[in-house]
PyMOL CGO cylinders between C-alpha atoms (Angstrom):
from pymol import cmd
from pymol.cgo import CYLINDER

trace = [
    CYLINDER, 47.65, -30.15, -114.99, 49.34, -27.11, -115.58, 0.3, 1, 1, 1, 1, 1, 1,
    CYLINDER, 49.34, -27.11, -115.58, 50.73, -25.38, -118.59, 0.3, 1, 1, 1, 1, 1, 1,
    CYLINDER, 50.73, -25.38, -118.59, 53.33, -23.18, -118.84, 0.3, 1, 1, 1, 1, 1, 1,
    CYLINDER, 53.33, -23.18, -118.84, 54.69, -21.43, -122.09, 0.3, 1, 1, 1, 1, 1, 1,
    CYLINDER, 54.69, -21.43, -122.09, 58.28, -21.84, -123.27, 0.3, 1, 1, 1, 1, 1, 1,
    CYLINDER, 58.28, -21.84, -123.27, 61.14, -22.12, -125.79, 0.3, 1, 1, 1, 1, 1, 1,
    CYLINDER, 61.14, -22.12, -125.79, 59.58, -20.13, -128.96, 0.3, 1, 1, 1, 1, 1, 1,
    CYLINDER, 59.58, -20.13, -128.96, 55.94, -22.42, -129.83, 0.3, 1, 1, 1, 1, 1, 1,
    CYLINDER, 55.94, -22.42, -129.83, 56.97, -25.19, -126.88, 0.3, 1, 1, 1, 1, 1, 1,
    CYLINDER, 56.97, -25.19, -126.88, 55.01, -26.22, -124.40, 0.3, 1, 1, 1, 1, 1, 1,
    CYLINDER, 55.01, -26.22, -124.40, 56.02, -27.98, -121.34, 0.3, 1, 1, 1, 1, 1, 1,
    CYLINDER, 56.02, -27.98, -121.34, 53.07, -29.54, -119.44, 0.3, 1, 1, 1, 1, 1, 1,
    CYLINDER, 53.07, -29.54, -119.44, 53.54, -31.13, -115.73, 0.3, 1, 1, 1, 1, 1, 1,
    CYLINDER, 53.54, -31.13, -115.73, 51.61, -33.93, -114.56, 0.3, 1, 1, 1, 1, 1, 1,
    CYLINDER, 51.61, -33.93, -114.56, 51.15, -36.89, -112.09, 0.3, 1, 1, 1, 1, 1, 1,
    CYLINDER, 51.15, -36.89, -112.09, 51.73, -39.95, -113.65, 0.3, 1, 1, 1, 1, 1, 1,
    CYLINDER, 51.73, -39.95, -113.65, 50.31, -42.75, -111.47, 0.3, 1, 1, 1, 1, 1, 1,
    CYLINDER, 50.31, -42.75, -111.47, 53.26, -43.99, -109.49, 0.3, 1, 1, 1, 1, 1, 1,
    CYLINDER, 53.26, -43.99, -109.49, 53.26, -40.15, -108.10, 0.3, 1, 1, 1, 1, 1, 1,
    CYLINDER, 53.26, -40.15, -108.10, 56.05, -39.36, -110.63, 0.3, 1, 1, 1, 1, 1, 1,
    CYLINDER, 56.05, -39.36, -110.63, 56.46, -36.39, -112.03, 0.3, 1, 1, 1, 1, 1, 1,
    CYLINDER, 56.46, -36.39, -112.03, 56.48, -36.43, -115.96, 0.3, 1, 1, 1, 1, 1, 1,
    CYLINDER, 56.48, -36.43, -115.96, 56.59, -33.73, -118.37, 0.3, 1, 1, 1, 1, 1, 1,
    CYLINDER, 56.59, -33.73, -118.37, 54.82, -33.72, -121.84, 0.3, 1, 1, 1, 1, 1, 1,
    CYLINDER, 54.82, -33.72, -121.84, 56.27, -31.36, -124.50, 0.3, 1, 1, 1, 1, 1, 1,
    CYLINDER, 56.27, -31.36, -124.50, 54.66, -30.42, -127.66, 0.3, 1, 1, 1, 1, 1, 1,
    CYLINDER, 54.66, -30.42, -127.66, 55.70, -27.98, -130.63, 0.3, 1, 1, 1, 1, 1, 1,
    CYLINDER, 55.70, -27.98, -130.63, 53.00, -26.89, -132.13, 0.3, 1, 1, 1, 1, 1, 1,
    CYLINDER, 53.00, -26.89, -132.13, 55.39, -25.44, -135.21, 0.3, 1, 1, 1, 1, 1, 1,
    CYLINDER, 55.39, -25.44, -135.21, 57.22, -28.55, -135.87, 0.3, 1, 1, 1, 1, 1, 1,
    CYLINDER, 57.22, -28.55, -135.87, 56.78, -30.79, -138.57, 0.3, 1, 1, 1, 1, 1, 1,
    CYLINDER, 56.78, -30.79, -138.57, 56.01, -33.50, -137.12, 0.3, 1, 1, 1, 1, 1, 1,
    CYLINDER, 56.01, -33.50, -137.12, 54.01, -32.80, -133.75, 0.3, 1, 1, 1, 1, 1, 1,
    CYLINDER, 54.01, -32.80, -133.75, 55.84, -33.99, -130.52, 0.3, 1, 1, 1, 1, 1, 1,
    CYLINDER, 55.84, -33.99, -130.52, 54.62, -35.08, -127.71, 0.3, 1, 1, 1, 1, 1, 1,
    CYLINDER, 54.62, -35.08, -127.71, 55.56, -36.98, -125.03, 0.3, 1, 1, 1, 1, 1, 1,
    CYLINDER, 55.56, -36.98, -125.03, 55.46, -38.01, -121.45, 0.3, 1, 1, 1, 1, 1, 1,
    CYLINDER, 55.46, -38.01, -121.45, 58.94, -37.38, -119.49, 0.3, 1, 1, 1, 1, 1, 1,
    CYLINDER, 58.94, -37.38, -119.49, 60.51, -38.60, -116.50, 0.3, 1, 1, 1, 1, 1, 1,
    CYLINDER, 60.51, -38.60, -116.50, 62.72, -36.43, -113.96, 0.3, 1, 1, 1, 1, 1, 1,
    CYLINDER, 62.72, -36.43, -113.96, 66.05, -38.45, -115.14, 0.3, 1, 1, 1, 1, 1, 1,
    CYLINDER, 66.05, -38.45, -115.14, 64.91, -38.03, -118.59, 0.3, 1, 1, 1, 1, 1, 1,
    CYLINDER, 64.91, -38.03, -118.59, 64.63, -33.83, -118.27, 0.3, 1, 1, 1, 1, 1, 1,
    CYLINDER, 64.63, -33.83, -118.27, 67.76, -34.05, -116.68, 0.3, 1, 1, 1, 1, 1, 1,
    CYLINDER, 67.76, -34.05, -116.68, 69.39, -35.21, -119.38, 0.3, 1, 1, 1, 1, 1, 1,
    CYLINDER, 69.39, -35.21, -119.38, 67.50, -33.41, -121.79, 0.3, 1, 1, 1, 1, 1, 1,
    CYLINDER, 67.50, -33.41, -121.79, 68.19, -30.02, -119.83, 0.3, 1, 1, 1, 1, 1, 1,
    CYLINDER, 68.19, -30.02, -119.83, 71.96, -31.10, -120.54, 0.3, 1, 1, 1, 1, 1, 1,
    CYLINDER, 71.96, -31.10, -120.54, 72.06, -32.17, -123.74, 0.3, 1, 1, 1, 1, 1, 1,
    CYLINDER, 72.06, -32.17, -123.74, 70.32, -28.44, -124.32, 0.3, 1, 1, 1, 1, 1, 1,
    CYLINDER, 70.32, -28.44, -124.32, 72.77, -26.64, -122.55, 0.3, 1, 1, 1, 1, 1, 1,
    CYLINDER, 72.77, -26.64, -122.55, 75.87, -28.90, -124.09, 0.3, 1, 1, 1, 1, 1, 1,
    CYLINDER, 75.87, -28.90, -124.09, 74.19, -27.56, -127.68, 0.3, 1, 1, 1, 1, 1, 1,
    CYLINDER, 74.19, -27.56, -127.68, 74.57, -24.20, -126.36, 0.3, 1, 1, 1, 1, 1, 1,
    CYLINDER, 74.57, -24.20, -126.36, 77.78, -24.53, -125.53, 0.3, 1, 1, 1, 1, 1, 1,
    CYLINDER, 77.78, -24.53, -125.53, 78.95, -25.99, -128.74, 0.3, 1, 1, 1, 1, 1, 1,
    CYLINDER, 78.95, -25.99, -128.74, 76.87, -23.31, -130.94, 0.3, 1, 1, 1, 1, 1, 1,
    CYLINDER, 76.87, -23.31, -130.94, 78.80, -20.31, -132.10, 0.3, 1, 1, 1, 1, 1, 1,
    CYLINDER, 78.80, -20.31, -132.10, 76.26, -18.04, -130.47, 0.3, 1, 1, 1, 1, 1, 1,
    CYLINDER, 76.26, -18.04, -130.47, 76.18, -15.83, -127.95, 0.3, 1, 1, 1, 1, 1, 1,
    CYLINDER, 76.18, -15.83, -127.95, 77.09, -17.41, -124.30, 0.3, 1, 1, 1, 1, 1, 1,
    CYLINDER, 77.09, -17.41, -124.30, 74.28, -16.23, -122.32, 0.3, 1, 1, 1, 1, 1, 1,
    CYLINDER, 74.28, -16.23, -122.32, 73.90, -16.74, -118.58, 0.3, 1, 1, 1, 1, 1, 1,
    CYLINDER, 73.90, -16.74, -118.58, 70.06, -18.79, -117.66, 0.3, 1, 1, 1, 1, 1, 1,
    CYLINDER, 70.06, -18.79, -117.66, 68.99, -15.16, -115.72, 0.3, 1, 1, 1, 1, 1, 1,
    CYLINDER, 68.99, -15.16, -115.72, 69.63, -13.47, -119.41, 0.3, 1, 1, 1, 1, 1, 1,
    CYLINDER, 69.63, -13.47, -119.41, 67.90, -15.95, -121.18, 0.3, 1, 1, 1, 1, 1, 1,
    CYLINDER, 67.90, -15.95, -121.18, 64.92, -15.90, -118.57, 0.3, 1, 1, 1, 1, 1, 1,
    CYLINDER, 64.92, -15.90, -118.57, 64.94, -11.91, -119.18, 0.3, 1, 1, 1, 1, 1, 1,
    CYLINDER, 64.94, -11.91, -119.18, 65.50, -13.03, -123.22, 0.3, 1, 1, 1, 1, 1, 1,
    CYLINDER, 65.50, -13.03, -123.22, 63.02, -15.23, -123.09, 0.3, 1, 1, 1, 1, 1, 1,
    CYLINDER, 63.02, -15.23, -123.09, 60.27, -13.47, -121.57, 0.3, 1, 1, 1, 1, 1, 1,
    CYLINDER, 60.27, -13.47, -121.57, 60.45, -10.48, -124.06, 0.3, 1, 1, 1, 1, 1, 1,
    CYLINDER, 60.45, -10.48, -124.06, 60.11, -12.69, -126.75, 0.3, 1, 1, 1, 1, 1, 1,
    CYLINDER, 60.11, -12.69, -126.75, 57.12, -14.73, -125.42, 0.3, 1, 1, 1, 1, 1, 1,
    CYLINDER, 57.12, -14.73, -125.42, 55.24, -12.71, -123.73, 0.3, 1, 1, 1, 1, 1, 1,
    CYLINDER, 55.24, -12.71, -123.73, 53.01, -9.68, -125.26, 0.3, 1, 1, 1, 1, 1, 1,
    CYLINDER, 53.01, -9.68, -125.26, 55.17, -5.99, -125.40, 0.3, 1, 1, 1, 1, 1, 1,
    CYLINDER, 55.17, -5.99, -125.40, 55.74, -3.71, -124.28, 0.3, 1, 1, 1, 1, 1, 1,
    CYLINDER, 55.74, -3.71, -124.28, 58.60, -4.44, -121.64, 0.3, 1, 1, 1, 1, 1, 1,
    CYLINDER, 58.60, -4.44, -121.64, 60.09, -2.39, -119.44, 0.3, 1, 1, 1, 1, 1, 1,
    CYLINDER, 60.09, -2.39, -119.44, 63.33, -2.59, -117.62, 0.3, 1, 1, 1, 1, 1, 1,
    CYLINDER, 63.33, -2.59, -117.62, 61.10, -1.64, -114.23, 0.3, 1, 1, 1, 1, 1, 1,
    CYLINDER, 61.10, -1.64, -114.23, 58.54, -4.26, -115.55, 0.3, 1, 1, 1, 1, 1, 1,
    CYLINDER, 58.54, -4.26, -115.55, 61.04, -6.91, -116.12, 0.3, 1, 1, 1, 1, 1, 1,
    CYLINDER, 61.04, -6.91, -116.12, 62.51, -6.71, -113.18, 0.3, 1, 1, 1, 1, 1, 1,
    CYLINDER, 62.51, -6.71, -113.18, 59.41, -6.82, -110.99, 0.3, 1, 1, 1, 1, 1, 1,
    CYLINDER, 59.41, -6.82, -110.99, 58.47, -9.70, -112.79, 0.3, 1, 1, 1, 1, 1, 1,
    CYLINDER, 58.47, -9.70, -112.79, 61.33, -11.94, -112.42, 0.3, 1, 1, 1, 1, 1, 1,
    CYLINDER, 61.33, -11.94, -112.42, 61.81, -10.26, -109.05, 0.3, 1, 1, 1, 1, 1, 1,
    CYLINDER, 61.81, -10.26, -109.05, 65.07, -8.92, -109.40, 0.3, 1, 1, 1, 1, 1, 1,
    CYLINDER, 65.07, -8.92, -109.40, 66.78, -5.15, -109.35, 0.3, 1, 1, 1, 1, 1, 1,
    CYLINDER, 66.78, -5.15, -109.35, 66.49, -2.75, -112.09, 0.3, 1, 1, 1, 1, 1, 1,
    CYLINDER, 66.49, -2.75, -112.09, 70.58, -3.18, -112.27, 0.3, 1, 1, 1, 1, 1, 1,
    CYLINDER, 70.58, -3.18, -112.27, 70.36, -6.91, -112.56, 0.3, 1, 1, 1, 1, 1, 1,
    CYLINDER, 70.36, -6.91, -112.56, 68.20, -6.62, -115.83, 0.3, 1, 1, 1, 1, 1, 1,
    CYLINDER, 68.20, -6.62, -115.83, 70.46, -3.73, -117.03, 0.3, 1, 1, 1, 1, 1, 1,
    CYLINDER, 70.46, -3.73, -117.03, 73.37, -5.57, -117.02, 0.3, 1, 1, 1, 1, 1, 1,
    CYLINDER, 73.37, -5.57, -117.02, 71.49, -8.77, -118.53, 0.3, 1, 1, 1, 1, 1, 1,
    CYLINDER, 71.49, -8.77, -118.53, 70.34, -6.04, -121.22, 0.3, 1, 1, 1, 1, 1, 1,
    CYLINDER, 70.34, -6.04, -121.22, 73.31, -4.47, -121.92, 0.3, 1, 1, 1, 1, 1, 1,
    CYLINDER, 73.31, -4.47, -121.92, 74.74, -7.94, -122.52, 0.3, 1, 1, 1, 1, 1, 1,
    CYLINDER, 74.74, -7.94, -122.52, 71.84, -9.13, -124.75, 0.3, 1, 1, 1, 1, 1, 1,
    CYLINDER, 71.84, -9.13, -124.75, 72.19, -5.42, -126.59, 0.3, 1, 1, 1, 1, 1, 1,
    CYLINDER, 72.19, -5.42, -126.59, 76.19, -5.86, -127.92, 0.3, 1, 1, 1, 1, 1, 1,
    CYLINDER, 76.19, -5.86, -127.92, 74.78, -9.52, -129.27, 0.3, 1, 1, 1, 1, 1, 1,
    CYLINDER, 74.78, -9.52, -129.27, 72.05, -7.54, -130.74, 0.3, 1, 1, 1, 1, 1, 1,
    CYLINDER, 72.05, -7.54, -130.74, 69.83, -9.74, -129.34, 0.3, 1, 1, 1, 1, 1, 1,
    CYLINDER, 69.83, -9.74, -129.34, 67.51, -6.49, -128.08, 0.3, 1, 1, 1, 1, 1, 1,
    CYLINDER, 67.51, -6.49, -128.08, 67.46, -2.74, -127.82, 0.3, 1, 1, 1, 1, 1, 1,
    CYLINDER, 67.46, -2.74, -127.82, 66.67, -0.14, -125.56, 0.3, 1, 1, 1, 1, 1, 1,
    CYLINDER, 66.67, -0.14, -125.56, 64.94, 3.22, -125.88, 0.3, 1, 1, 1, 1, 1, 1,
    CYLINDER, 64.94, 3.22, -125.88, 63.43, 5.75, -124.02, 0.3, 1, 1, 1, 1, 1, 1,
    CYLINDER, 63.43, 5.75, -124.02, 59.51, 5.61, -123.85, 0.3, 1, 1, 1, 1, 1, 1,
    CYLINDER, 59.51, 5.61, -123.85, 58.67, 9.14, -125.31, 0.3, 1, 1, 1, 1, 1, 1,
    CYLINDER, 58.67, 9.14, -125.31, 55.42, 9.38, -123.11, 0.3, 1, 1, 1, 1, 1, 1,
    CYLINDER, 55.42, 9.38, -123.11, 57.61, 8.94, -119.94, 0.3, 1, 1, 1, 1, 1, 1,
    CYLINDER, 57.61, 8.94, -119.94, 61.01, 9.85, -120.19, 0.3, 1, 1, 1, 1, 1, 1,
    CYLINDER, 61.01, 9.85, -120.19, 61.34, 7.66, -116.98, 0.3, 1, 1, 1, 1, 1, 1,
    CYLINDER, 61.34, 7.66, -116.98, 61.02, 4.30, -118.47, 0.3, 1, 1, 1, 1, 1, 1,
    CYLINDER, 61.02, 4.30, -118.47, 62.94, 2.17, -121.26, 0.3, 1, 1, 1, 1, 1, 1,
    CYLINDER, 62.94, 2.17, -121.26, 61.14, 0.14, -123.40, 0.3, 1, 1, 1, 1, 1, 1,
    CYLINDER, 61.14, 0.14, -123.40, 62.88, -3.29, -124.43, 0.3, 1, 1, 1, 1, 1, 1,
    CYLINDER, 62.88, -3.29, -124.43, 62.55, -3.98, -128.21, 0.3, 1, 1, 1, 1, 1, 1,
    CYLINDER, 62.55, -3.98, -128.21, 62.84, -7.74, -129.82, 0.3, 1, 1, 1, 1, 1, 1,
    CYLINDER, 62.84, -7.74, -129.82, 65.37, -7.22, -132.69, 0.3, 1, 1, 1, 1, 1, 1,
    CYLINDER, 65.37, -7.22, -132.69, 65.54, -9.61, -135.75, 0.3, 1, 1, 1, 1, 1, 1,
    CYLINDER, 65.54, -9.61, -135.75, 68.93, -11.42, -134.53, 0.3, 1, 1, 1, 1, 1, 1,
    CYLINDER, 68.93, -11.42, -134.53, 67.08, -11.62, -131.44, 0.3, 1, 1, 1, 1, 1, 1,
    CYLINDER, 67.08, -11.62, -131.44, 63.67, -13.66, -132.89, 0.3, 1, 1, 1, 1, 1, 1,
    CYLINDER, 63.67, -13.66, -132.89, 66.53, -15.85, -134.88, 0.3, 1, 1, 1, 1, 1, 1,
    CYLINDER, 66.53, -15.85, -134.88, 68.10, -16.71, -132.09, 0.3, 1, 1, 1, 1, 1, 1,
    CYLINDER, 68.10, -16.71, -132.09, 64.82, -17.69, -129.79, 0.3, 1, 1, 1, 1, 1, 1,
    CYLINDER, 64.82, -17.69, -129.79, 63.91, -19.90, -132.54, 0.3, 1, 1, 1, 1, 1, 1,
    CYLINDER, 63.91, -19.90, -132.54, 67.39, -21.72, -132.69, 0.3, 1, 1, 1, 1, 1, 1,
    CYLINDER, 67.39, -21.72, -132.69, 66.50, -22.07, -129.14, 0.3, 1, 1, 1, 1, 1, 1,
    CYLINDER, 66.50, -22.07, -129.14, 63.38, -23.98, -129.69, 0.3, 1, 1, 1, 1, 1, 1,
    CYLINDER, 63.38, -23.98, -129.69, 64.60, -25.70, -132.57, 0.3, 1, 1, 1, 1, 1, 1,
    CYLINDER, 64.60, -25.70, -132.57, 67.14, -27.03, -130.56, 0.3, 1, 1, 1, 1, 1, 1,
    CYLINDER, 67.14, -27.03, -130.56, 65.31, -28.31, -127.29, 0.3, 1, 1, 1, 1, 1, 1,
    CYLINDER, 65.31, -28.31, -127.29, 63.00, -30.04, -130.03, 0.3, 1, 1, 1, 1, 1, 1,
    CYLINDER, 63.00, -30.04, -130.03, 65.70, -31.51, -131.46, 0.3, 1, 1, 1, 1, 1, 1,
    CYLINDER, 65.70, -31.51, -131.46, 67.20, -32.84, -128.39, 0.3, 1, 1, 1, 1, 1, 1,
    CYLINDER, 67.20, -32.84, -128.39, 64.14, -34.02, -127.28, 0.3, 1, 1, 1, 1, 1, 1,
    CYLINDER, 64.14, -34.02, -127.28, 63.39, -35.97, -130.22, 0.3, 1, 1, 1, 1, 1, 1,
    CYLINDER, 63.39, -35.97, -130.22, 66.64, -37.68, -129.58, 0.3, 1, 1, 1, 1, 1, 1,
    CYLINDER, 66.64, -37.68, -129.58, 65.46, -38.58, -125.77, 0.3, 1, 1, 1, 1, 1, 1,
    CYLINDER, 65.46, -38.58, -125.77, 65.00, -42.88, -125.52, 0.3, 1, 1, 1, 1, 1, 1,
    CYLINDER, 65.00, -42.88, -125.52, 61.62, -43.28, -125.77, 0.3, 1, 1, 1, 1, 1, 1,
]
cmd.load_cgo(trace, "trace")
């Protein structure tokens, strides 16, 4: 079994099922009522769309999946980030996640500064409209997911 951290206090989980399928069990350890369930390939499929169909219906910013990986991983994993850090963790350029920031930065969604200690390096802050916006994120895959056939 193996656990992997996502989508503000989601958790995805993959597992073998018995037939050799794979399944995934979310749970949202925030949500009012605790979810968790067992899901099939066709079934993340369609909840993967009905996510993204949400997103692009929402009046929020239109971000590409590499910026929300970048968005994503500043928000749920432990600072400080770097823009050298970040992009030797998603294995990409230091361009790539500059343009991805700079992006993210006129939605307000992060900011940038220089680290005092080291000139050299920019620390990427989490900004309030930022944290909002990761939980609409989670709120919505929760949503969605509640609305899967069961």
């Amino acid at each position: 079994m193996r656990s992997t951290r996502c989508c503000g206090s989601a958790i995805a989980e993959r597992l073998r099922t018995l037939g050799g399928r794979r399944t995934i069990r979310l749970r949202n350890e925030f949500a009012e009522a605790f979810l968790s369930f067992e899901l099939r390939a066709s079934l993340a499929q369609k909840l993967l769309h009905d996510f993204a169909f949400g997103l692009v219906h929402d009046r929020a910013p239109d971000l590409s999946l590499r910026q929300l990986a970048v968005l994503l991983t500043v928000y749920l994993e432990s600072p400080p980030h770097t823009v050298r850090g970040l992009a030797a963790k998603l294995k990409v350029t230091k361009p790539v996640i500059t343009r991805a920031l700079d992006t993210m930065g006129r939605h307000e969604l992060l900011t940038r500064r220089r680290d005092p200690a080291d000139r050299r390096n920019v620390i990427v802050q989490r900004t309030l409209e930022g944290a909002l916006y990761v939980e609409r994120l989670g709120d919505l895959i929760a949503a969605k997911a509640r609305d899967l056939p069961r």
